[in-house]
C-alpha positions as CSV (number, residue, x, y, z in Angstrom):
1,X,35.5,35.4,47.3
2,X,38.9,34.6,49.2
3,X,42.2,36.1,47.9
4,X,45.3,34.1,47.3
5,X,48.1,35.1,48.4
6,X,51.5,35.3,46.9
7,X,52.5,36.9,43.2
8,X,51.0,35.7,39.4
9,X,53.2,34.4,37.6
10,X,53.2,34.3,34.1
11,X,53.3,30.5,32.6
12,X,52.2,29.4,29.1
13,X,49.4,26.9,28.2
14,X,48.7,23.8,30.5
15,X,50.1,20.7,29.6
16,X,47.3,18.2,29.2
17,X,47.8,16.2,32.1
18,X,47.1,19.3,34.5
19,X,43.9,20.2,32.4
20,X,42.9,16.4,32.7
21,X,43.1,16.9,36.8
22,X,40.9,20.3,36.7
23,X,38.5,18.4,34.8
24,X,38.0,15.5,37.3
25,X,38.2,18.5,40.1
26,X,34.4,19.3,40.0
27,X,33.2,17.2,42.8
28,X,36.6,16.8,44.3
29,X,35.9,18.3,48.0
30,X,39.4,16.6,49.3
31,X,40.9,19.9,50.7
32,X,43.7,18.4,52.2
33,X,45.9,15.2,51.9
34,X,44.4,13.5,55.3
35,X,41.1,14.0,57.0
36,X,41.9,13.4,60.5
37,X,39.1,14.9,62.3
38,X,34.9,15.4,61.2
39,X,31.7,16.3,63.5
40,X,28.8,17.7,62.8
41,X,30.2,21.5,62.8
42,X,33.8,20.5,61.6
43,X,36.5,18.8,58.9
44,X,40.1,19.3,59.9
45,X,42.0,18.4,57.4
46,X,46.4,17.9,57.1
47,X,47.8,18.6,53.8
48,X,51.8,17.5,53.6
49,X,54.1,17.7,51.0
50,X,57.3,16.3,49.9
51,X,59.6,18.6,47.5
52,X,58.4,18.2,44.7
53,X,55.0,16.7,45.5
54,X,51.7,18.1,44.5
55,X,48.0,18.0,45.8
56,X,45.4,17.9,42.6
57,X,42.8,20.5,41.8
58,X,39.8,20.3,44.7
59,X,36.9,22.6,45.3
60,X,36.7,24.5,48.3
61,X,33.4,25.3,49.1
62,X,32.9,26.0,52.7
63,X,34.3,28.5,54.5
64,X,37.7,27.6,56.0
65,X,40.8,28.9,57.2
66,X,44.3,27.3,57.0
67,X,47.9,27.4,59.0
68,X,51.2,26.9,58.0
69,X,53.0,24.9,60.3
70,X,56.2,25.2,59.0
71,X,57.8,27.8,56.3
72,X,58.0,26.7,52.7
73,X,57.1,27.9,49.0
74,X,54.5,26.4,46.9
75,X,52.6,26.6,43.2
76,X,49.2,27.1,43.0
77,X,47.0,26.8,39.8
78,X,43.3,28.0,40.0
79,X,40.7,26.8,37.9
80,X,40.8,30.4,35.9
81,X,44.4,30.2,34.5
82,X,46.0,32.0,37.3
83,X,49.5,30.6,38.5
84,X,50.4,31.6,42.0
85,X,54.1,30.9,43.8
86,X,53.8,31.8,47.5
87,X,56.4,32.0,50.2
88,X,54.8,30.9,53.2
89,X,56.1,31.2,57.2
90,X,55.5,29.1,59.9
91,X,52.0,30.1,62.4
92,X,50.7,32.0,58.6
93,X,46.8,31.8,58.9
94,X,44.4,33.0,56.2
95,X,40.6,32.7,56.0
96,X,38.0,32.5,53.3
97,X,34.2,32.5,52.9
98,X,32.2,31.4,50.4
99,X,28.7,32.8,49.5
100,X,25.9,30.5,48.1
101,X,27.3,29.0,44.7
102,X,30.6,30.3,45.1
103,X,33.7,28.0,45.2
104,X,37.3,27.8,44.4
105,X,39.2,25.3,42.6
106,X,42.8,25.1,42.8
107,X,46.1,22.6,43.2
108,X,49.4,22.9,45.5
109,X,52.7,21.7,44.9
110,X,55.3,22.1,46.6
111,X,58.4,23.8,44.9
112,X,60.3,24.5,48.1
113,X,63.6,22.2,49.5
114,X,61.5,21.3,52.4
115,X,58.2,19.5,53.4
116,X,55.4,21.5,53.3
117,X,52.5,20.9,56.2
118,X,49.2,22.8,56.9
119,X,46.7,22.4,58.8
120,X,42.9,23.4,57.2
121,X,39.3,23.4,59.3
122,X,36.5,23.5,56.8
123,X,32.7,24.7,58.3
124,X,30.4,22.5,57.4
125,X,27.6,25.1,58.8
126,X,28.7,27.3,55.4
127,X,26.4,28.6,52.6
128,X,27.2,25.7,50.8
129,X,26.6,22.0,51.4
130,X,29.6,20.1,52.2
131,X,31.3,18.0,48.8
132,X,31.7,14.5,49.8
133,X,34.7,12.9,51.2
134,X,35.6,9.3,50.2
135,X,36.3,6.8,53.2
136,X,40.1,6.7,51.8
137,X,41.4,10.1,52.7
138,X,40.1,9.7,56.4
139,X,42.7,9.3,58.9
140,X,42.3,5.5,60.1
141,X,42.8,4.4,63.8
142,X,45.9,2.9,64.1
143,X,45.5,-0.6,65.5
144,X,47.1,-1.1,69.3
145,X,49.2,-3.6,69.9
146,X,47.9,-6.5,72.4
């Protein structure tokens, strides 16, 4: 299973609303904030954040690796209880597989004074069948002017 990088931190019990969003995270395969790219082999996906902002709990279950494009700190809450703050640097690259069955569920906000923005590339030739991906995340053409 992948490890997360970045130190525990202690933090009492979840409020209700952040339990509420790992509930509803089961079949939530929307690794990033825009999918701007998907083949047959491939899901690249963009995940910005404002300070202050926050991507809800999604299931990774393909294996994947992700790049910080730029430096930053976020929060990350996984599915068992664990609270994570990381420091992250720009070009930082970290991969993770996923055997049959296995999966991660966690959030990301962004508790730095700058945007955070990554770049993630799921394989969809993984152990595990790709989650579905609504038609609203997908990056959409942008129409040209005549």
């Amino acid at each position: 299973m992948a490890m997360t990088p970045g130190s525990a931190v202690p933090r009492g019990p979840w409020p209700q609303w952040l339990k509420d969003d790992l509930a509803r995270a089961e079949q939530n395969g929307c690794v990033g904030t825009e999918l701007v790219s998907e083949d047959e082999r491939v899901r690249v996906w963009t995940i910005r954040l404002k300070p202050g902002e926050r991507i809800g709990f999604h299931k990774h279950v393909l294996d994947y690796f992700w790049t910080a494009l730029n430096p930053g700190r976020a929060r990350s809450n996984h599915a068992d209880g664990t609270t994570y703050e990381t420091e992250y640097y720009a070009g930082e690259t970290q991969h993770a597989r996923y055997a049959a069955g296995e999966y991660k569920i966690h959030d990301l906000e962004n508790i730095g004074e700058t945007d955070l923005l990554f770049s993630t590339v799921e394989f969809k030739d993984s152990a595990n069948k790709p989650l579905p991906i609504p038609d609203s995340v997908r990056l959409q053409p942008q129409k040209r002017a005549a």
